[in-house]
C-alpha positions in Angstrom: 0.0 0.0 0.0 1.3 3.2 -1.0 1.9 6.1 1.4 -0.9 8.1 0.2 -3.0 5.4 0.3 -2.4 4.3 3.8 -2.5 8.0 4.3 -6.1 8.4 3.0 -7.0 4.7 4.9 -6.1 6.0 8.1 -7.7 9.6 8.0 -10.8 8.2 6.8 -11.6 5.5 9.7 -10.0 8.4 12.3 -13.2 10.6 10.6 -15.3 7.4 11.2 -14.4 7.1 14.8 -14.7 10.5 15.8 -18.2 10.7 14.6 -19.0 7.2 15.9 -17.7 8.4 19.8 -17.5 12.3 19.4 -20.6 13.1 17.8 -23.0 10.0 18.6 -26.3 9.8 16.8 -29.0 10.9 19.4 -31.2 8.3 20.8 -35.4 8.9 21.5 -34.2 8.5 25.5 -32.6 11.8 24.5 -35.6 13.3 23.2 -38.0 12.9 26.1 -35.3 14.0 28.9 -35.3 16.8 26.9 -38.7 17.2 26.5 -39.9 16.6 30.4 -37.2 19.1 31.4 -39.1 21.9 29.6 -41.7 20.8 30.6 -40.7 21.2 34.1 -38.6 23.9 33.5 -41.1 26.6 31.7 -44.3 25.3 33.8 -45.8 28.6 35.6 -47.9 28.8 39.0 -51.1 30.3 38.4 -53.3 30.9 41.8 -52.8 27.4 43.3 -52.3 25.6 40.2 -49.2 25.1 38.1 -49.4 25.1 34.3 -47.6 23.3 31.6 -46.8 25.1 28.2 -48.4 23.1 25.3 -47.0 23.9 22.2 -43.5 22.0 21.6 -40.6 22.3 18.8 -37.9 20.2 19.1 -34.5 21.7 16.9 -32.4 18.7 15.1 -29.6 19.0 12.5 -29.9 17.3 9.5 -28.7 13.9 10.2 -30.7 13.3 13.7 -33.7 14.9 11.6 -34.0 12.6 9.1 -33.5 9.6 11.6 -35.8 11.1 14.2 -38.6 13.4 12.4 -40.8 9.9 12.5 -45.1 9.6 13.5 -43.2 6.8 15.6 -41.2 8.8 17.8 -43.7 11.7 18.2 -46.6 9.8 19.0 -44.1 8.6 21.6 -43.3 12.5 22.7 -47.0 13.2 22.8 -47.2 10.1 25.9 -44.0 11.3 27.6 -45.4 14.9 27.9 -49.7 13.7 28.7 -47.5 11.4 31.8 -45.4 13.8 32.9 -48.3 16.3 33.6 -49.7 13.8 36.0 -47.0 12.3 37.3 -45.8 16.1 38.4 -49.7 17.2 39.3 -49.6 20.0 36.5 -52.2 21.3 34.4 -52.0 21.7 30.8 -55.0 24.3 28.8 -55.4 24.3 25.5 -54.2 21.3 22.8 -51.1 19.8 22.8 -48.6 20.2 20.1 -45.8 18.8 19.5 -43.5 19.0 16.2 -40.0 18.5 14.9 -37.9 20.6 12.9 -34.7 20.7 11.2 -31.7 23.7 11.9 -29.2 23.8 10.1 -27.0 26.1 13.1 -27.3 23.1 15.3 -24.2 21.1 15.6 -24.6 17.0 15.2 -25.9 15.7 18.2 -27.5 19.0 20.1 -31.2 19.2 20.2 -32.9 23.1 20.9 -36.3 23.0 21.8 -38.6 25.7 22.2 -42.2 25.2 24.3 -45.1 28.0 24.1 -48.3 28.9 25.9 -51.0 28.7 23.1 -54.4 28.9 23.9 -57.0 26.7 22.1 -57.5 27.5 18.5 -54.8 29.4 18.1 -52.9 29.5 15.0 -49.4 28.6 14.9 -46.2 30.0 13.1 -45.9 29.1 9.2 -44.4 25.4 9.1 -41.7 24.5 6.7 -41.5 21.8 4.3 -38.8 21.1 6.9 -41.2 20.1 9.7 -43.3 17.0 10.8 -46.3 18.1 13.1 -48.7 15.2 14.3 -51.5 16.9 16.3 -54.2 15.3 18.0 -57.2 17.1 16.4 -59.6 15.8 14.6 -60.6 12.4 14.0 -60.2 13.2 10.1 -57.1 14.5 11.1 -54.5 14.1 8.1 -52.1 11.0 7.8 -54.0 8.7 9.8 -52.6 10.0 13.1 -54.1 8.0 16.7 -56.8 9.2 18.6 -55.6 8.3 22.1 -52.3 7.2 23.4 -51.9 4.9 26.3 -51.3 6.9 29.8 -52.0 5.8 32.4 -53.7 1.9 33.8 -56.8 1.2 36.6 -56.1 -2.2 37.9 -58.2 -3.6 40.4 -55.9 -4.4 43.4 -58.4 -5.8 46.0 -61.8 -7.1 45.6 -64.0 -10.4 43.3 -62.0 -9.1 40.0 -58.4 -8.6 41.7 -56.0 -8.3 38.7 -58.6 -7.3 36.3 -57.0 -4.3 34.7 -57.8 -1.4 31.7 -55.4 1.3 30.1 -56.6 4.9 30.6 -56.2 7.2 27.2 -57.9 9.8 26.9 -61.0 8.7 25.9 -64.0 8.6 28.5 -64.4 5.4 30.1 -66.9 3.8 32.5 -67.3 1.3 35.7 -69.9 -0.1 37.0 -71.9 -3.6 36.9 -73.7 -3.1 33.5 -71.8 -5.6 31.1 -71.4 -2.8 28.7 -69.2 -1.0 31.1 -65.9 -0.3 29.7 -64.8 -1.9 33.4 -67.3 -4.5 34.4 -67.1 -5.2 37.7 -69.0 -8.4 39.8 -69.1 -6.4 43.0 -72.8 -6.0 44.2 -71.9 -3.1 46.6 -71.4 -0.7 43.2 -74.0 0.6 41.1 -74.7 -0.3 37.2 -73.4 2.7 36.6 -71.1 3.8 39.3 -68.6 6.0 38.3 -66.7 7.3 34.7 -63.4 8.9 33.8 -62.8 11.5 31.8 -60.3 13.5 30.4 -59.8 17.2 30.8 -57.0 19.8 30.5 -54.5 17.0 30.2 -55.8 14.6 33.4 -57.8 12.3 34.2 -60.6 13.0 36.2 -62.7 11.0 38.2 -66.2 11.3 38.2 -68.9 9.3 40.8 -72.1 8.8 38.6 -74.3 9.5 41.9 -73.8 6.1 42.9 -75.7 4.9 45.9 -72.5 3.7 48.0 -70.5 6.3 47.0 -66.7 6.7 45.7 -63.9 7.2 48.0 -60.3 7.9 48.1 -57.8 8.0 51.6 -61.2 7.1 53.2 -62.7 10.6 51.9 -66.0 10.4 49.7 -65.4 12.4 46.1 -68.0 13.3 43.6 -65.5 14.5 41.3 -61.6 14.7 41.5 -58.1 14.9 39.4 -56.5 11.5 39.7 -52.7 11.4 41.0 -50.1 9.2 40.4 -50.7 6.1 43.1 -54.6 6.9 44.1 -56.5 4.2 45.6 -60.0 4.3 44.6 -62.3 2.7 46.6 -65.7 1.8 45.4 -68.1 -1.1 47.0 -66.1 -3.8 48.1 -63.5 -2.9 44.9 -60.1 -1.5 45.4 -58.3 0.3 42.1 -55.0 1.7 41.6 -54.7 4.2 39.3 -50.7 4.2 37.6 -49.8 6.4 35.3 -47.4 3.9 32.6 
C-alpha cells in the first residue's frame, strides 16, 4: 500500500471514529429527557395551580432529523409529555402540540427546543416543508394519526375481579356492573353505573355517577376529583390503583 493510500486509509476510519464516539447519533431517550425538562422547567404557577406550556418544537440538525422526524417517535413525545403532567400534578389548557424541525446552526448531536403557551384554537407559526407536526385534532385529522395514546392503567388491586385491569387514554371510560361498562365489575356493593373517567386539560378526572355507596379515596367520599399518580379508589367492596405507565 502506498503512502498516500495508507494515508487516505487512516484519516478516513480516524473521521469514522470521531463521529462514531465524538458526535454519537442521538437516541429517543434523549428526546424525552429533553422534553420533560421543559416541561418542568417553563411550567408557571397560576393561583394554586401550576401550568404546563403546550405547544413544543424540538430543533435537530440534519442527520438526527431525518433519523428522528418519525409519527413513531412523536406519537411517543405526545405520551411522555400527557405522563409527565400527571405524574408532576400539572395542568396543561389548551391542545397539545408537538412537532420537529430541522436547523441547520445546530451542531450533530444538540437538540434546541422551544415550548409555548397557546391557547385553544390558536394559530401557529408558518411550518416548513422542513417540519413534521402530528397533532391530535380531529378524528379526520391528516395522515391517519391515533386518537388516544396509552397513559395511564386502573387495575383492580383488592376485591371479586383482583388483577382485572384497563389502560386509561384519553377517551371517557366507565365502571360499574352493566356488562357494557368499559370496566365490568362483579361487586354487588357498586352501582350499574357507578362512576366514569374522563379526560380534561390533560388529566384524568374522576367522576362518581351518583352512585348509591359512594366513591372514595384515603377514606374521603369524592364526587369528582383529578386523579394522581398512586390513588386508591375505593368503590363497593372494589379497590383500584390508578398508575400512570
Amino acid at each position: 500500500m502506498s503512502f498516500l493510500k495508507m494515508e487516505s486509509f487512516f484519516k478516513n476510519n480516524v473521521e469514522n471514529l470521531i463521529n462514531k464516539y465524538v458526535h454519537p447519533e442521538l437516541e429517543p431517550k434523549k428526546l424525552f429527557q429533553t422534553l420533560e425538562k421543559e416541561i418542568i422547567a417553563n411550567s408557571k404557577k397560576i393561583a394554586d395551580e401550576v401550568i404546563s406550556p403546550n405547544d413544543f418544537t424540538i430543533f435537530l440538525e440534519e442527520k438526527n432529523y431525518g433519523r428522528l422526524s418519525s409519527k413513531r417517535i412523536i406519537d411517543a413525545l405526545f405520551e411522555v409529555a400527557e405522563r409527565k403532567i400527571i405524574k408532576d400534578d400539572l395542568f396543561m389548557d389548551g391542545e397539545l402540540k408537538i412537532r420537529i424541525q430541522k436547523d441547520m446552526s445546530i451542531k450533530e448531536g444538540e437538540i434546541k427546543i422551544q415550548s409555548l403557551f397557546l391557547e385553544e384554537h390558536t394559530n401557529n407559526n408558518p411550518i416548513d416543508s422542513h417540519t413534521l407536526v402530528l397533532e391530535r385534532k380531529k378524528f379526520d385529522a391528516p395522515l391517519n394519526l391515533p386518537t388516544s395514546h396509552s397513559i395511564a392503567n386502573l387495575t383492580v388491586i383488592d376485591g371479586v375481579d383482583k388483577g382485572l385491569s384497563l389502560e386509561l387514554t384519553e377517551k371517557n371510560i366507565y365502571i360499574g356492573r352493566r356488562e357494557k361498562s368499559d370496566l365490568f365489575l362483579n361487586d354487588d356493593k357498586i352501582s350499574r353505573l357507578h362512576a366514569y373517567i374522563s379526560y380534561e386539560r390533560h388529566r384524568h378526572i374522576f367522576v362518581d355517577a351518583d352512585s348509591l355507596n359512594g366513591s372514595y379515596i384515603d377514606d374521603e367520599r369524592i364526587q369528582r376529583t383529578y386523579l394522581l399518580n398512586g390513588d386508591k379508589i375505593r368503590i363497593g367492596e372494589t379497590v383500584l390503583l390508578y398508575e400512570v405507565i
